[in-house]
N, C-alpha and C positions, 0 to 999 in steps of 0.2 A: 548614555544609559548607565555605565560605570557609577557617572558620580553621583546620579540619581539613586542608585541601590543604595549608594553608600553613606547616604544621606539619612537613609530611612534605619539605614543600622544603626548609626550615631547616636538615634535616637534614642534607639535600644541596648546599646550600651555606650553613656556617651566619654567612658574611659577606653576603650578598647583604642585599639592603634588600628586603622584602617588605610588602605592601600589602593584606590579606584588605579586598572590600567597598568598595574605594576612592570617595570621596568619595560614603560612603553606597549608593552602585550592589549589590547583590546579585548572587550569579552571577558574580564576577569575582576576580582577585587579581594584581595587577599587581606584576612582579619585576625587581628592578636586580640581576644576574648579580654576583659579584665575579670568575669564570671564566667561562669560555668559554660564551658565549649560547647558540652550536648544542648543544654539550656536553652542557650544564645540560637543555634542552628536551629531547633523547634521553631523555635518564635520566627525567625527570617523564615522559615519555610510557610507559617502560616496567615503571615503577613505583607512579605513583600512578593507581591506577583512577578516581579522585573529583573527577582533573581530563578534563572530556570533549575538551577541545581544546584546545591550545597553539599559541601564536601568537607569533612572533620579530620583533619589533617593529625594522623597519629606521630606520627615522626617527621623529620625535616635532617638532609642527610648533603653531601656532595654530588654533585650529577653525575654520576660512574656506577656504570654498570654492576660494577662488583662491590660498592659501597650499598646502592640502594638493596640487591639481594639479600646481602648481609643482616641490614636493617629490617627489611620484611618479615624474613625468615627470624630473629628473633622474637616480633609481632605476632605473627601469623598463629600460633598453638592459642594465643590469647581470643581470637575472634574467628579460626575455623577446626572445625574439629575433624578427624578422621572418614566419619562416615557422610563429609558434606563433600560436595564439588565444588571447585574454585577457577573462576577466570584472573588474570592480566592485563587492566586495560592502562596504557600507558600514550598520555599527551603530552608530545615533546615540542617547547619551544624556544626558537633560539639554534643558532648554528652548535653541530658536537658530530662528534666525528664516531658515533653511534647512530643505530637509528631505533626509531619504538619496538621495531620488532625485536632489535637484539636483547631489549630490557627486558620484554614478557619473555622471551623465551630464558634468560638468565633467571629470574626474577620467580618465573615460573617452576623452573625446577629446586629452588632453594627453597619457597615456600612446600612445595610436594613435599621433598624429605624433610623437611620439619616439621609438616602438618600427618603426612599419609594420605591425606586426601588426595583427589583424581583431579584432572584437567575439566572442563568442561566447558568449549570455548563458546557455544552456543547458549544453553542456559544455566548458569551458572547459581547455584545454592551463594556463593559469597563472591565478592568482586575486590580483586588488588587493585586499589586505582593510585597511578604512578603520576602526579603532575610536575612535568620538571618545567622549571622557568629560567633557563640560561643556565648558569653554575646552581643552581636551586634544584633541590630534589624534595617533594614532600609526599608522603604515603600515607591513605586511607584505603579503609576495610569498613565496604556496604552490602547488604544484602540484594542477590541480583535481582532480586522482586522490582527494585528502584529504577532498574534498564526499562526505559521505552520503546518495544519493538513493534516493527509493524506487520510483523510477523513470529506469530509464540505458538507454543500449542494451543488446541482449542480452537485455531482458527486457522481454514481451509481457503486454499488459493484459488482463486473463482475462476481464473484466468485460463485454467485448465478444463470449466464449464463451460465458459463463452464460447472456447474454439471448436465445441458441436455443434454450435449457435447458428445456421444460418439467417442475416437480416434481410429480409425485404420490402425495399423499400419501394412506393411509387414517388418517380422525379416530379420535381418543384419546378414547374413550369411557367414562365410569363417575360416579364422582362429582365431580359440576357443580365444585365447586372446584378439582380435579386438572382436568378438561376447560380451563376459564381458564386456568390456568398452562400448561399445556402446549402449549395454541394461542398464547399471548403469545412462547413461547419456538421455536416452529415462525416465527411472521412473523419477526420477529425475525431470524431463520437466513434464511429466502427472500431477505427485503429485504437482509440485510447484502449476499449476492451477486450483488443485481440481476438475479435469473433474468426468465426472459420472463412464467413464468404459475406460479401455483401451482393446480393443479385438487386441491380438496378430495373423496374419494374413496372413499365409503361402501360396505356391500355388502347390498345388500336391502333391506330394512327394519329402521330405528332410531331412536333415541329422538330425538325432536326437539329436548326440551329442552335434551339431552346435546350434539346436534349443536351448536345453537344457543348453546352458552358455549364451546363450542370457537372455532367460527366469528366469534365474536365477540373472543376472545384473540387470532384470530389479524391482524385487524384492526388490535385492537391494538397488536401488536408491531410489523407493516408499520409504521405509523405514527409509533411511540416513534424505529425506526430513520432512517427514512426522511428525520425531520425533525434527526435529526444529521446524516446524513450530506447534506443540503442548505445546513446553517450550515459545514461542513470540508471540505468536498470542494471542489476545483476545475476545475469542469466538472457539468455536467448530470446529473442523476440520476433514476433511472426510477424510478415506483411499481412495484411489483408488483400485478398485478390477478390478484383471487381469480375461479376457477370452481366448481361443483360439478356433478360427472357419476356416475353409480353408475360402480364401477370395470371391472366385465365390459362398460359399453354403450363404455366409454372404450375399451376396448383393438380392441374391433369395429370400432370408428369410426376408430380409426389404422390398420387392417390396410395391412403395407407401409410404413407409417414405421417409422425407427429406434428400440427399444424397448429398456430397460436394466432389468431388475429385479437389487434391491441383497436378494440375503438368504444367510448364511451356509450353505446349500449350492450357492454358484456358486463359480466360479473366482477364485481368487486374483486380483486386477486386476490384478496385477504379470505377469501369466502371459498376459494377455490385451489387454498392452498396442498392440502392434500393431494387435489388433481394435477398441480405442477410437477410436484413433488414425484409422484407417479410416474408421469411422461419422461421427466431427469433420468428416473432410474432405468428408464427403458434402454438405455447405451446406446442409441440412434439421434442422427443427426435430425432436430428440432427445429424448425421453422418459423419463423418470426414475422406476423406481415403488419406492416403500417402503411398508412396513408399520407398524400400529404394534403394539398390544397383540396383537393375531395379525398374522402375517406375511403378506405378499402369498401366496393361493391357489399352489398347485402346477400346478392346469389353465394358468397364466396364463405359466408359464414355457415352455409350448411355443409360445408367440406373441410370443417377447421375441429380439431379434439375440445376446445377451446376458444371460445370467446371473452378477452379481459377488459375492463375498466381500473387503471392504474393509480387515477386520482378523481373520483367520480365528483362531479361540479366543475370539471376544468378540463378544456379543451387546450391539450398540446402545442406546442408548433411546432412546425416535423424535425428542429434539430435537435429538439429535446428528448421526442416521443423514445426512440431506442436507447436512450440511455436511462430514460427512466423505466423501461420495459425493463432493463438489464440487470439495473439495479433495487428493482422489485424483487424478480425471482430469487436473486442471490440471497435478499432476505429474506424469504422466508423457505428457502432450502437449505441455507450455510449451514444450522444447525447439526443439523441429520448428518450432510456432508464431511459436517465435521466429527462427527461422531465416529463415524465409521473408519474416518482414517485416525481417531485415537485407540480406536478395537484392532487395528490392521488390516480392516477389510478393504478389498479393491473395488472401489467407491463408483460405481457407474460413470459416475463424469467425466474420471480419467480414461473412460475404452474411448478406442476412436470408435465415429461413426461408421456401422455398417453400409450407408448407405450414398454410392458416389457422389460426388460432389455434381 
């Protein structure tokens, strides 16, 4: 892919001195402009999709710690001002008997007293970005607007919504091999969004064995997920813990709590946003119920806050249905949610639920 990018530069300046892979490195291609550097980098940004980020290399220095500060910190008054915030981001490659953090922190306090400006490792007004390449040191200054996070302000982490979340699901019953899959693909779904409980939710009498490879898929899949998203995640992560309740004794047992049944003769979510939105801010734990191979009874929708249709024309299949349930609501409450922890208000979704598990 290097030399493909570099291909498409060439084009665009076919005097520059280009470098696909430099000294071996992957992932990079290093460009001597014969025209105008800013110029040049516009044009690659709005033309070559295959380069993901462009970087104007202000200086080019020795890889040492105490060179590149130096250089920075001469830079730095030209491209951040006193009353801006500044991060350090520094990509080292190549053996050195330093490591990135000891750059940004070096690097970091040279530009401060040269600038006056404050640290600010999170969102940062302007970005030092440090690429060293072996004995190669080069320094740019971008505005941190350019950082792609998957988390900024504005936007509220759901994941602390879903865990009032109770799912209920009824099992996918028939033959034992479909029952496995379908429960490997239900945990799977629960654990990716970290709900509070998933109460597995039969009606009367049924096959045990059936139950039992269901139950056991679903196990499963909690697990498969659970243990990725413990190696990538950063921060704490919840098991999902399985229940089993017949489903008529389950909805007796909540009489009064907030109740959602998801099946295409309810209302459009979009139409009923409001009422979600309501129920959220109640700070009580929320009830979810789905169907699988039959749909949740009809008796059971006179005991539900809410009745939704999530994508009206289209009938689900149950390892879908909760996560597009999940990912309905998010949207159309995130806002509000998010709102409220931009004012500092404590946002309903963060209480736990009143009400035991």
């Amino acid at each position: 892919m290097e030399r493909v990018a570099a291909s498409y530069i060439a084009e665009m300046d076919p005097d520059a001195r280009i470098e696909p892979a430099p000294r071996g490195f992957r992932g990079l291609v290093l460009v001597e402009a014969s025209k105008d550097k800013y110029e040049l980098a516009r044009e690659i940004e709005a033309k070559v999709p295959e380069v993901e980020k462009v970087v104007v290399a202000e200086a080019c220095t020795e890889a040492d710690p105490a060179k590149i500060a130096e250089t920075a910190a001469a830079l730095a008054p030209r491209f951040i001002s006193s009353n801006e915030t500044f991060a350090v981001r520094t990509v080292r490659r190549g053996r050195h008997g330093f490591t990135s953090i000891d750059v940004n922190v070096v690097v970091g306090d040279a530009v401060r007293r040269a600038t006056g400006a404050q640290v600010n490792l999170r969102y940062p007004d302007k970005v030092v970005a440090v690429e060293i390449i072996q004995d190669l040191a080069l320094i740019a200054f971008y505005p941190g607007s350019r950082e792609w996070r998957k988390m900024k302000p504005g936007k509220y982490p759901l994941y602390k919504l879903f865990r009032r979340f109770s799912i209920v699901q009824m099992p996918y019953l028939g033959p034992l091999d479909a029952c496995r899959t379908m429960g490997v693909r239900v945990g799977r779904e629960v654990q990716n969004f970290e709900v509070g409980e998933l109460v597995v939710a039969p009606i009367g009498l049924v096959d045990a064995r059936q139950l039992y490879e269901f139950l056991g898929g679903v196990f499963e899949g909690i697990e498969s997920r659970y243990q990725i998203q413990r190696r990538s995640y950063g921060r704490d992560v919840r098991r999902v813990p399985v229940y089993v309740q017949d489903l008529y004794q389950l909805v007796r047992s909540r009489h009064g709590e907030p109740i959602i049944v998801f099946e295409p003769e309810g209302d459009p979510i979009s139409k009923r946003a409001k009422d979600v939105l309501e129920i959220v801010k109640r700070g009580r734990r929320v009830t979810l119920l789905f169907g699988s191979r039959e749909g949740i009874p009809e008796g059971v929708y006179r005991f539900a806050d809410l009745v939704l249709d999530i994508a009206p024309g289209i009938t689900l299949s149950t390892e879908y249905a909760a996560a597009a349930a999940l990912i309905a609501i998010g949207s159309v409450v995130h806002d509000e949610l998010a709102a409220e922890q931009v004012n500092g208000e404590d946002s309903a979704a963060d209480k736990q639920p009143k009400d035991a598990a």
